[in-house]
C-alpha positions as CSV (number, residue, x, y, z in Angstrom):
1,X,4.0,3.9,-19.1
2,X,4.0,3.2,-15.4
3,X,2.1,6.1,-13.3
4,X,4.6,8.0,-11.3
5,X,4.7,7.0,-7.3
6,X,3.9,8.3,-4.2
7,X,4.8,7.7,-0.6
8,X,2.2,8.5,2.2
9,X,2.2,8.0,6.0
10,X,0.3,7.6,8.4
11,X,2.9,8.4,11.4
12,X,2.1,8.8,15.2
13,X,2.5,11.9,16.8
14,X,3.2,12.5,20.5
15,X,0.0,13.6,21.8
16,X,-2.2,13.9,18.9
17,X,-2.6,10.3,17.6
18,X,-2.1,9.7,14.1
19,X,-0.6,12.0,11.1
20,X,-2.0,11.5,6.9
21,X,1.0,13.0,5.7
22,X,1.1,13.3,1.3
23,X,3.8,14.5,-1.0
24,X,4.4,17.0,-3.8
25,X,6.4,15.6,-6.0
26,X,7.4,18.7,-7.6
27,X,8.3,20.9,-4.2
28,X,11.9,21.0,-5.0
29,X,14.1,23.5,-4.4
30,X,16.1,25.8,-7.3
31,X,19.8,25.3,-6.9
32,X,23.1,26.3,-8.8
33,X,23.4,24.5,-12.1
34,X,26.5,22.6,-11.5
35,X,27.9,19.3,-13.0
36,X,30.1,16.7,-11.7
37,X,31.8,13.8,-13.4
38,X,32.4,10.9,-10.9
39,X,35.8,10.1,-12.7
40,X,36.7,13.2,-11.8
41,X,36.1,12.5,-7.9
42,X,33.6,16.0,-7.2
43,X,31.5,16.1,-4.4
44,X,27.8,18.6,-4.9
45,X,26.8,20.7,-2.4
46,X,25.4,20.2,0.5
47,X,21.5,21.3,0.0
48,X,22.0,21.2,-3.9
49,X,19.0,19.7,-5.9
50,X,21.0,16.5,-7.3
51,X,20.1,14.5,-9.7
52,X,22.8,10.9,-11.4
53,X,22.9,10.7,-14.9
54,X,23.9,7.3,-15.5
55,X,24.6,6.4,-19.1
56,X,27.8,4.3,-21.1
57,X,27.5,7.4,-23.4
58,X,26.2,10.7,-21.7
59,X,24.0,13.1,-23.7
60,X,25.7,16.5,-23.5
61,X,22.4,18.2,-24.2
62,X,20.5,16.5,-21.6
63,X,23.6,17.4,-18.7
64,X,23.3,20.7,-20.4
65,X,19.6,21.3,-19.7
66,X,19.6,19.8,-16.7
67,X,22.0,22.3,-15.6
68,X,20.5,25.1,-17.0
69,X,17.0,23.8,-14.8
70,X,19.0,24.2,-11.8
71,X,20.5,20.8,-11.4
72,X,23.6,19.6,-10.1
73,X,24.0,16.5,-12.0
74,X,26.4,13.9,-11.2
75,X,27.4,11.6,-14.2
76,X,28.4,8.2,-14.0
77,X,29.5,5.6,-16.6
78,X,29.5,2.4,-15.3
79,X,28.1,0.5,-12.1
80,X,30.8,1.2,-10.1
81,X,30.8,4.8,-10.2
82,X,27.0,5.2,-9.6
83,X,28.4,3.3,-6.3
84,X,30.7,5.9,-5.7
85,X,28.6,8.7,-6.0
86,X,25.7,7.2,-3.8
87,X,25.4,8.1,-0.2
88,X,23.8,6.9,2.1
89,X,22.6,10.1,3.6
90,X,21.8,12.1,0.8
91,X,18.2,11.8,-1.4
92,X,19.3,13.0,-5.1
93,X,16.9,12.1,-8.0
94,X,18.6,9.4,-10.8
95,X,18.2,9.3,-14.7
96,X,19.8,5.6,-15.7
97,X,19.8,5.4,-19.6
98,X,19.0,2.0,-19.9
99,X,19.6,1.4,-23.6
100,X,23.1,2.3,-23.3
101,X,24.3,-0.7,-21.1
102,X,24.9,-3.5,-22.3
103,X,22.7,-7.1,-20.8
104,X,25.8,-7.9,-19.3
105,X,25.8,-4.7,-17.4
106,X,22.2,-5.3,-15.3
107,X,23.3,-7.5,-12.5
108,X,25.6,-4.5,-11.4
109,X,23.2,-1.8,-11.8
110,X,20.5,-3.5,-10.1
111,X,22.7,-3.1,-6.7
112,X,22.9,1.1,-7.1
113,X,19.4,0.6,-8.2
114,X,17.7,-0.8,-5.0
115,X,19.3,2.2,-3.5
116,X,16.4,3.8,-1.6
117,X,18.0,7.3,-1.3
118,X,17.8,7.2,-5.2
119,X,14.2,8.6,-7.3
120,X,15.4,6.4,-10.2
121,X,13.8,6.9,-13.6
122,X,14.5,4.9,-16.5
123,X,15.3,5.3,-20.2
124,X,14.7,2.6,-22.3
125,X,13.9,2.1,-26.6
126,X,11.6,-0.1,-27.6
127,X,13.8,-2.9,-27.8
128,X,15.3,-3.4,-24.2
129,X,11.9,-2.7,-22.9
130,X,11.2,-6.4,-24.9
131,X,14.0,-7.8,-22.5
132,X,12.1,-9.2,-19.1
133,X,15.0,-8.1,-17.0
134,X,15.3,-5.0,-18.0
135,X,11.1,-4.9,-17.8
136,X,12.2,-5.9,-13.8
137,X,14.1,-3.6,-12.5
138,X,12.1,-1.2,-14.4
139,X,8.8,-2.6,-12.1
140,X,10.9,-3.1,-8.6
141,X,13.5,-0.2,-8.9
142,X,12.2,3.2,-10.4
143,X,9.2,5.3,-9.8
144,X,8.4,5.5,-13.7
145,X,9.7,5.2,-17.3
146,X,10.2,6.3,-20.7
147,X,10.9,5.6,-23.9
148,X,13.3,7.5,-25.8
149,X,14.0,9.8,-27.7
150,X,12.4,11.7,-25.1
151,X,12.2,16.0,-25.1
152,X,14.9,16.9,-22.3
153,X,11.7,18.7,-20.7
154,X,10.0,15.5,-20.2
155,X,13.3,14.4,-18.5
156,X,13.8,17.5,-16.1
157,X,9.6,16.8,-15.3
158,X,10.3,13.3,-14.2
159,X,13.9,13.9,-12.2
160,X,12.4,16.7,-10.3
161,X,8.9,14.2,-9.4
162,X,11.4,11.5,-8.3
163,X,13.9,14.0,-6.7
164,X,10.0,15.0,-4.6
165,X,9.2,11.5,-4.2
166,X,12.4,9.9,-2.5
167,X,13.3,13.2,0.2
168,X,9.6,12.3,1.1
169,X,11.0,9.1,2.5
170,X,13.2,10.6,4.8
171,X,11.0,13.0,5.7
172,X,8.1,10.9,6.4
173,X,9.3,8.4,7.8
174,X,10.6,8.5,11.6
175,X,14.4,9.1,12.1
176,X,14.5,5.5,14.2
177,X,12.3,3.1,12.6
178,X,13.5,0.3,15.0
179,X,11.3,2.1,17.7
180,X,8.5,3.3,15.8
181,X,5.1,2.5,16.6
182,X,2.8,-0.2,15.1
183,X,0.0,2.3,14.2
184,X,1.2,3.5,11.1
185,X,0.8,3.1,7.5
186,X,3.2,2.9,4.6
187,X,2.5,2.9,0.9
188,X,3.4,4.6,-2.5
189,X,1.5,2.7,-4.9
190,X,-2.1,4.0,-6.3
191,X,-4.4,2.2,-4.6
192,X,-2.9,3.5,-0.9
193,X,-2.6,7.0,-2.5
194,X,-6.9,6.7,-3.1
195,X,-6.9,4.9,0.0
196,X,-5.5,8.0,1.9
197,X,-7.5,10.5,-0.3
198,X,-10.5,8.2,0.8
199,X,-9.3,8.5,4.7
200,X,-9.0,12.5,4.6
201,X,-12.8,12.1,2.9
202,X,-14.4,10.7,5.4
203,X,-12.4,11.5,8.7
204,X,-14.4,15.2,8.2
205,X,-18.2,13.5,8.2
206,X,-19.7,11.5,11.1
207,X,-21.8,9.5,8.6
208,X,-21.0,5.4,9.1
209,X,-18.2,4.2,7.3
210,X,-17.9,0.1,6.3
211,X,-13.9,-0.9,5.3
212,X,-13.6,-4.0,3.1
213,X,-10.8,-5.8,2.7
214,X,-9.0,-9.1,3.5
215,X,-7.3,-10.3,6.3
216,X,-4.2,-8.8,7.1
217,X,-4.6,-5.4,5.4
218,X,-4.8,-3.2,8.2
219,X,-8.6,-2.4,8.3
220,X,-7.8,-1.5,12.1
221,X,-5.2,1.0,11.0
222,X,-7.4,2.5,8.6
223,X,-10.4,2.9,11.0
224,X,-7.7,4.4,13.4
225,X,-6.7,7.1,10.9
226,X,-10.2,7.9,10.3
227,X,-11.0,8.5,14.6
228,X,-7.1,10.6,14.1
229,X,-8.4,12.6,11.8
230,X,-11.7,13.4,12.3
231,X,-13.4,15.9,15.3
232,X,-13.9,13.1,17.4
233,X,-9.9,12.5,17.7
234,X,-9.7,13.4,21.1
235,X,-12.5,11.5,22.3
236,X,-11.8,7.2,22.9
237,X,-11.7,5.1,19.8
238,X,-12.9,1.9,21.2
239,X,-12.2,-1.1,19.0
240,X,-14.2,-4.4,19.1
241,X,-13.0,-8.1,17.5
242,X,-16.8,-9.3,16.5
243,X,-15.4,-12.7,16.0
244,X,-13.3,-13.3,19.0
245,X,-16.0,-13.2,21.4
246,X,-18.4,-16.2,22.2
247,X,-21.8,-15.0,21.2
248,X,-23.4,-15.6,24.0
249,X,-21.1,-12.7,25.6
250,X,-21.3,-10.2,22.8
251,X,-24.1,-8.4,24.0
252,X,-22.5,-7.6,27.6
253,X,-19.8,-6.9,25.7
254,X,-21.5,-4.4,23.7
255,X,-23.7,-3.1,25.7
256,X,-22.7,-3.7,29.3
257,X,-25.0,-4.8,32.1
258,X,-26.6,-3.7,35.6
259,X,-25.4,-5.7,38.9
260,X,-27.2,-8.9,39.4
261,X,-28.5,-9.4,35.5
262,X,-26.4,-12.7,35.5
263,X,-25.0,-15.5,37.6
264,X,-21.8,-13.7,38.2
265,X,-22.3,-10.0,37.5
266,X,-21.3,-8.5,41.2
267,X,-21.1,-5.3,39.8
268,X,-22.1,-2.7,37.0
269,X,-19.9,-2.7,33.7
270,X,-19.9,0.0,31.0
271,X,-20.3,-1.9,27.3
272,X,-17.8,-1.1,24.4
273,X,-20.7,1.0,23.2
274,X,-20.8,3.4,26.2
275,X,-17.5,3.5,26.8
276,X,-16.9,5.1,23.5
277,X,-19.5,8.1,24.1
278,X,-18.2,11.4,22.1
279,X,-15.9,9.1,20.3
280,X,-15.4,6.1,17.5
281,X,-16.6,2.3,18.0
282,X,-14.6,0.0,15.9
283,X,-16.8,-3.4,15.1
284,X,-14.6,-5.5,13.1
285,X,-15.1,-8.8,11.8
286,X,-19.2,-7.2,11.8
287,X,-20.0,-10.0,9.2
288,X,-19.6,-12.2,12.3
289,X,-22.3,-10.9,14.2
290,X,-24.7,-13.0,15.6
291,X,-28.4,-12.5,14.4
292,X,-29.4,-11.3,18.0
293,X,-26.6,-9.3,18.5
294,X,-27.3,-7.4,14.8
295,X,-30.3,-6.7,15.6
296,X,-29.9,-5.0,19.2
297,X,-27.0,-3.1,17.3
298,X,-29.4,-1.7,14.5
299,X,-32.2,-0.4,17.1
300,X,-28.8,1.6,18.7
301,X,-28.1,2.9,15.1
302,X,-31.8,3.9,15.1
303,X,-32.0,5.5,18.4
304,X,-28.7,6.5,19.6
305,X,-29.4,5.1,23.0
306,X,-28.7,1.8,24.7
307,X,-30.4,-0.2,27.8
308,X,-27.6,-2.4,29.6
309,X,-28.7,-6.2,30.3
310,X,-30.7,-6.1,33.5
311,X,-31.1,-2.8,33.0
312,X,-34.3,-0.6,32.0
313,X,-32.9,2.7,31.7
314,X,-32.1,3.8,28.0
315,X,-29.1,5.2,27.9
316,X,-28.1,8.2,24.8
317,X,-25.2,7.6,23.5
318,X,-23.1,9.7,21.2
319,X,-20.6,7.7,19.1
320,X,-19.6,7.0,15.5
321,X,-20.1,3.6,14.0
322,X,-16.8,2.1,12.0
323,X,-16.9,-1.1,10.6
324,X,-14.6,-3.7,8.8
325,X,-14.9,-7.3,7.4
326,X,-12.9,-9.4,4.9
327,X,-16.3,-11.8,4.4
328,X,-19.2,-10.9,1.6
329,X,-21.5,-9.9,3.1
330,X,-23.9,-8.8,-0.3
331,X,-23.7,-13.0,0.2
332,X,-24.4,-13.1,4.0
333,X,-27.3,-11.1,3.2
334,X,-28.7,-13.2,0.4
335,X,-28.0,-16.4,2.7
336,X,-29.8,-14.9,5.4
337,X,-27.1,-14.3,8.0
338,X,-27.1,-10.6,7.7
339,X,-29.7,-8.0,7.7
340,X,-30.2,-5.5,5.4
341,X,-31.4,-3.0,7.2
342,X,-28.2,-3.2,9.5
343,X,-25.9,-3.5,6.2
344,X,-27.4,-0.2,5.0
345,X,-26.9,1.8,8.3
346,X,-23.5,0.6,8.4
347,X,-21.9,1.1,5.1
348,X,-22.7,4.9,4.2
349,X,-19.3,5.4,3.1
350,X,-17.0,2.6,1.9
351,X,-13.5,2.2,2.0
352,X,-11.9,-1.0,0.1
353,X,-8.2,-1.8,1.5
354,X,-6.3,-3.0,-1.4
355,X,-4.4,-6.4,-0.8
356,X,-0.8,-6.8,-0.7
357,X,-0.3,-8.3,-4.1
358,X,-1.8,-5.3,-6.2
359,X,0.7,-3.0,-4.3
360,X,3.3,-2.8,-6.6
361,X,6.4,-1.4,-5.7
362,X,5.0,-1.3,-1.2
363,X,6.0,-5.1,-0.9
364,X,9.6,-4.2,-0.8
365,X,9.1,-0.9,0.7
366,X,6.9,-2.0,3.4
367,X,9.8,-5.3,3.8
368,X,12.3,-2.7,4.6
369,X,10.6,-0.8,7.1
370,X,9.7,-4.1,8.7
371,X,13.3,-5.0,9.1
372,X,14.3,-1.4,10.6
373,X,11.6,-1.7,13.0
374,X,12.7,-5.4,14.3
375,X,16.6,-5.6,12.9
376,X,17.3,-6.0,16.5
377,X,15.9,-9.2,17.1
378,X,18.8,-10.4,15.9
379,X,22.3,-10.1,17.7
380,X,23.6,-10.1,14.7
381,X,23.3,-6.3,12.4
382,X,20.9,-7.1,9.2
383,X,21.5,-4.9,6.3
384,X,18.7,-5.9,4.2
385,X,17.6,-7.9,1.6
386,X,19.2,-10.3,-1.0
387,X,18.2,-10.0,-4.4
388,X,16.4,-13.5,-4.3
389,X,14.5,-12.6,-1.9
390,X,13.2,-9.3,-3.1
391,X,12.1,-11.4,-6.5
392,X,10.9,-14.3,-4.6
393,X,8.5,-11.4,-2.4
394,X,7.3,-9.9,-5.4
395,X,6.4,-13.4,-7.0
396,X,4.9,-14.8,-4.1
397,X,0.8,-14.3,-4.0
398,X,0.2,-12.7,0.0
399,X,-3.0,-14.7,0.5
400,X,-2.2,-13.2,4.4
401,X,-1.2,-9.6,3.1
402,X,0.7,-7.1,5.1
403,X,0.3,-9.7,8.3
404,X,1.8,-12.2,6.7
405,X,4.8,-9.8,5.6
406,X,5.6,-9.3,9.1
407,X,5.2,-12.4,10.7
408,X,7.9,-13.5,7.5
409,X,10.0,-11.0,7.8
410,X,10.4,-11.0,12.0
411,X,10.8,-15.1,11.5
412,X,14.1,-14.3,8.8
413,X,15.8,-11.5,11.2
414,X,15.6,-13.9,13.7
415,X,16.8,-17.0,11.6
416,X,19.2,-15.5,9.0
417,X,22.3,-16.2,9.3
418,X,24.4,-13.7,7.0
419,X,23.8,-9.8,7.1
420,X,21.1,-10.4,3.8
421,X,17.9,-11.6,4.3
422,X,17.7,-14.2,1.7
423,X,14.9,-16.1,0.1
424,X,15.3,-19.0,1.9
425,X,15.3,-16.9,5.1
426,X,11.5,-16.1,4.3
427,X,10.4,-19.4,3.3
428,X,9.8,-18.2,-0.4
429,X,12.8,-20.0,-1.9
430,X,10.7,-21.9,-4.5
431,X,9.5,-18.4,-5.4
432,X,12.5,-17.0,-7.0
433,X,13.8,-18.9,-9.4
434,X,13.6,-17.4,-12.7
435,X,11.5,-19.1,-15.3
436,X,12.5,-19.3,-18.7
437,X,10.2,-17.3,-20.5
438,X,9.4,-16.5,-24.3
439,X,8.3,-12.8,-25.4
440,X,4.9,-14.1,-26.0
441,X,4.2,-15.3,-22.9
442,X,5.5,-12.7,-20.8
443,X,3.3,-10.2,-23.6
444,X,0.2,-12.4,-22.3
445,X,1.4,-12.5,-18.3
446,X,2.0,-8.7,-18.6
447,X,-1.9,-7.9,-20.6
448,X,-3.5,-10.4,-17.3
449,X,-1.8,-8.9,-14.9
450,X,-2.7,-5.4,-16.2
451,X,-6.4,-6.3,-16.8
452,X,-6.3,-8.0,-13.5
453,X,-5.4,-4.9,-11.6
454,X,-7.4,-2.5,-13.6
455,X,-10.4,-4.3,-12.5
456,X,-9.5,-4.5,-9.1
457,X,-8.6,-0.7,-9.1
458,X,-12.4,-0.4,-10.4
459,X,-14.1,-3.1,-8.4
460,X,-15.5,-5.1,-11.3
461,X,-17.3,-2.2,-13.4
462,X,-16.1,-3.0,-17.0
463,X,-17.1,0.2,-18.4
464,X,-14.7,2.4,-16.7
465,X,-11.8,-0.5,-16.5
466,X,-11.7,-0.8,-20.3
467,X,-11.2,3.7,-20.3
468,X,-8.7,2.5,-18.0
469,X,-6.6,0.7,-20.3
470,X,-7.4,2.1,-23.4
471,X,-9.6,-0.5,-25.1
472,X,-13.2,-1.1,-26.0
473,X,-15.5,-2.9,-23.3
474,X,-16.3,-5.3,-26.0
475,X,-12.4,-6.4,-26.3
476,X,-12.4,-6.2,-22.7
477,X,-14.6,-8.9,-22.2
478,X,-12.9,-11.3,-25.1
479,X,-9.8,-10.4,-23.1
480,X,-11.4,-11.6,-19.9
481,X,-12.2,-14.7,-21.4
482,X,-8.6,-15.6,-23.1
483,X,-6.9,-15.0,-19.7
484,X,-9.5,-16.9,-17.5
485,X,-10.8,-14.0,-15.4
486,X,-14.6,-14.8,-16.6
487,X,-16.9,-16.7,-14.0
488,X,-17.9,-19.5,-16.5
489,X,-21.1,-19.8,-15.0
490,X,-22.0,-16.1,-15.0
491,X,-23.6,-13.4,-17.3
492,X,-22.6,-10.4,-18.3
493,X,-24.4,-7.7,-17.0
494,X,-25.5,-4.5,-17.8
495,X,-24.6,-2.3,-15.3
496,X,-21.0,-2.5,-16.5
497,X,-20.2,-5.4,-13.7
498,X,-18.0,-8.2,-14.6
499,X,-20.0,-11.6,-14.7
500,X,-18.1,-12.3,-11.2
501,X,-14.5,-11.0,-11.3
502,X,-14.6,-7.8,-9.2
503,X,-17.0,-9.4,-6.9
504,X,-15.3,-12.7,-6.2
505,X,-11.8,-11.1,-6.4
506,X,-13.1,-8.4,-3.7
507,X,-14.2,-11.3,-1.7
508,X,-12.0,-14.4,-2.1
């Protein structure tokens, strides 16, 4: 069963930087036990805890229980009536009985189920769950799952998490998305919820912290959120692209120089370093670093003083150390193009930034807060997203991650020429068209895939993987095998490591 989701955000706040905001699912509060029939044309009241029932054939004793758990529970019977009953501005929690409808049924309900004002959870038996589009929308539309028959406790649980989850959305997430700022982070899957739980962690220490990730994953934001949060929030958090400067400037860049130290220097100028006193320095891109340039930095981290070029004054200077990368740099060290010594001053906490791909249930969430924040790019008013193109984004690999996202979704506001954003809009055409399938191989697709993210989750360590999925490390590793996610020319190792997965997916 899928693990229940969770939206978090980091939002800016006027005057105070950055916000880590988390839910409670379960905050919900009691209301009236009423229930309304949409063929009957009742509205609920406003402020009511709400929650659809959508079923061909209602179970009386679930409406029943619902009620008496202080529900107002609006039933519907078909597509069209969960229509009816949706609006636009109001967050209700949604129970769709999935073995009742019929195949025929699912194009429909997929529309009321990309709803987002709608916590949707899903009842399925065994035997539609063996059905890969019902096994779809299941993934893309609802926060979680289960198979009946099902205790009408479990049900009122799981209604009142979604109901939690989805007026967390709205109240999360600014009013006017369209002019929102860029420093801000959006997620609901697991590995954002540890990455914020990670982020609160470490904002409260002024010990070095090293983020790993890949390009395009917003190591910058995270860093940010880190300076937000932490005691140093109101001192400068100074950021600094170790890549995007020649080398031969990176140490006045650093750590500024004296008048006259160079052809050129007229004047004193502060380096990134000082200017940061009382506050963060953001290296990214460290891995990088010239050789020279590391090795000035890790006499700073020793110290805590700098001498500007041309200078021979040391200068004290209070600031905390962040640092990102998307190279591996446990291989920069081995190759020689990274000390040590630096590496180990650097990364006293770690942070990992999970890539796009493993995010579930984000890529559509973070493509719809893309297009409210740039919809008006276009003359023409953009509603959202066709359903071939949400398939196509959750099929589609993200070797550039959340950059990419953005850069594809600003390109199709801009070039779409109907109100939908289709596939074709985002260059991912090829991307969603439905494969024919047997149950076997979606069976093996759905074990990779699960194995694939479990060792991600755990960065390679077998061990705790396996307790992850519910299998012996021994039939993890034949599993590993079958599915090609062994390193043919490694070993296994007996630290509970994967012979190469966790460290070259980490790194690739």
């Amino acid at each position: 069963m899928r693990e229940s989701s969770h939206l978090s955000s980091v939002t800016p706040l006027a005057g105070s930087g950055l916000r880590l905001a988390v839910s409670r699912g379960n905050e919900t509060p009691a209301a009236r036990p009423v229930a309304v029939d949409a063929s009957r044309g009742a509205a609920p009241e406003a402020g009511a805890r709400v929650l659809l029932y959508a079923a061909r054939t209602p179970d009386d004793a679930v409406v029943e229980h619902l009620k008496s758990r202080g529900w107002r529970v609006l039933v519907a019977r078909s597509a069209h009536e969960i229509g009816k009953l949706i609006k636009p501005a109001s967050m209700c929690a949604g129970i769709v009985d999935m073995a009742s409808f019929a195949v025929r049924d699912l194009p429909g309900l997929e529309a009321s189920l990309r709803q987002q004002q709608v916590g949707w959870i899903a009842l399925a038996n065994p035997e539609r769950l063996a059905d890969p589009a019902v096994r779809r929308l299941i993934r893309h539309y609802c926060f979680d799952y289960v198979k009946i028959p099902v205790a009408n406790a479990t049900i009122d649980y799981l209604g009142g998490h979604a109901y939690g989850m989805v007026n967390l959305c709205d109240a999360d997430l600014p009013p006017d998305t369209a002019g929102a700022s860029d420093d801000e982070m959006v997620g609901t899957c697991e590995a954002m919820q540890q990455l914020f739980r990670t982020i609160r962690k470490v904002a409260n220490t002024d010990a070095s912290v090293f983020i790993s990730g890949e390009s395009g994953t917003g190591k910058e934001l995270t860093a940010l959120a880190i300076h937000e949060r932490s005691p140093r929030r109101k001192a400068p958090f100074v950021p600094i692209n170790c890549g995007a400067i020649p080398h031969h400037l990176l140490q006045s860049e650093l750590f500024g120089y004296e008048r006259g130290a160079f052809t050129g220097a007229n004047q004193r100028k502060i380096g990134r370093v000082e200017a940061a006193n009382g506050g963060t320095l953001f290296l990214d891109e460290i891995g990088d670093l010239p050789m020279e340039s590391q090795a000035s930095l890790l006499r700073f981290l020793q110290e805590g003083k700098i001498e500007r070029l041309g200078g021979h004054e040391s200068i004290p200077v209070d600031v905390r150390i962040i640092s990102a990368t998307h190279v591996d740099l446990e291989g920069a060290m081995g190759g020689g193009r990274f000390r040590q010594d630096l590496f180990h001053r650097l990364c006293v906490l770690r942070v990992d930034e999970p890539p796009l791909r493993s995010r579930g249930k984000d890529i559509e969430l973070l493509a719809h807060h893309i297009l409210g924040k740039f919809k008006t790019d276009n003359a023409r008013k953009i509603r959202g997203f066709t359903p071939s193109a949400i398939e196509a984004m959750y099929n589609y690999h993200w070797p550039g991650n959340v950059r990419e996202l953005i850069n594809r979704v600003r390109r199709a506001i801009v070039m779409a020429e109907n109100k939908l954003i289709s596939a074709d809009d985002l260059d991912l055409a090829h991307f969603s068209e439905q494969q024919t399938m047997s149950l076997t191989q979606a069976r093996e697709a759905a074990e990779k895939r699960a194995i694939e993210v479990a060792l991600l989750r755990h960065r390679g360590r077998l061990n705790e993987a396996a307790s992850d999925l519910g299998i012996s490390r021994v039939t993890l590793y034949r599993l590993m095998g079958t599915h090609g996610l062994r390193d043919p020319s490694g070993e296994e190792r007996g630290d509970g490591k994967g012979a190469a997965f966790g460290e070259h997916e980490a790194h690739e």
